[in-house]
C-alpha positions in Angstrom: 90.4 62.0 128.9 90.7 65.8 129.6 93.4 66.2 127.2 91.6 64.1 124.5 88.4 66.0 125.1 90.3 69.8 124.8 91.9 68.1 121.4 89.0 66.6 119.8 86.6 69.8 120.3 89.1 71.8 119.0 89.6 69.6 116.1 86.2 69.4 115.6 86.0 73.3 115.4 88.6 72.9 112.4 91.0 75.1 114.5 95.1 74.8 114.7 96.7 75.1 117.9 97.9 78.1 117.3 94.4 79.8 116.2 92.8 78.3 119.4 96.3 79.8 121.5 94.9 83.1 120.3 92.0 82.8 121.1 92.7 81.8 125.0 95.4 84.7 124.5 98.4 81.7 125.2 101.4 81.0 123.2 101.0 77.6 120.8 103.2 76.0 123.0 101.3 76.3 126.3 98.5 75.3 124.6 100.3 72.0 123.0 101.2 71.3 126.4 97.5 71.6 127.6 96.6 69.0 124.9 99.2 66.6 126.0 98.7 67.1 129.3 101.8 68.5 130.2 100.6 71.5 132.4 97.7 71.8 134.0 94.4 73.9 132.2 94.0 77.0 134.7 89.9 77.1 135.6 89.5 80.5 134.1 90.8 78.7 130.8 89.1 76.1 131.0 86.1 78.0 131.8 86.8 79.6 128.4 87.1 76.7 126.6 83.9 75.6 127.4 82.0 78.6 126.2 84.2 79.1 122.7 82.9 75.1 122.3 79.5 75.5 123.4 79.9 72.8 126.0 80.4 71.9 129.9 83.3 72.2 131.9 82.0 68.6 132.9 82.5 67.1 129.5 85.8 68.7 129.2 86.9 67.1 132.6 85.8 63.8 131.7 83.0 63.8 134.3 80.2 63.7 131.5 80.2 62.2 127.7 77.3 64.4 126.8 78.6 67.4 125.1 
């Protein structure tokens, strides 16, 4: 669910991987593998992703549907 959620927002925010790597100051690849769940999201990036989206860390997590 995590990885779905991290993809879909960032979808939604019409972004690439690569603009949303730069962002979170990551390569594209370390991001791809956040999205496929491949390595694990550090908190303090995850923590960032939820402010650049405007949502909870709870949503992102797949604790909460309510973004």
């Amino acid at each position: 669910m995590l990885y779905q959620h991290i993809r879909d927002l960032r979808e939604d925010a019409d972004l690439s991987q690569a603009q949303m790597a730069k962002i979170l100051n990551c390569s594209q690849q370390v991001y791809s593998n956040y999205e496929l769940g491949q390595r694990d999201i550090p908190t303090a990036v995850l923590i960032e992703l939820a402010k650049f989206h405007d949502t909870t860390t709870d949503y992102i997590l797949g604790i909460t549907d309510k973004r």
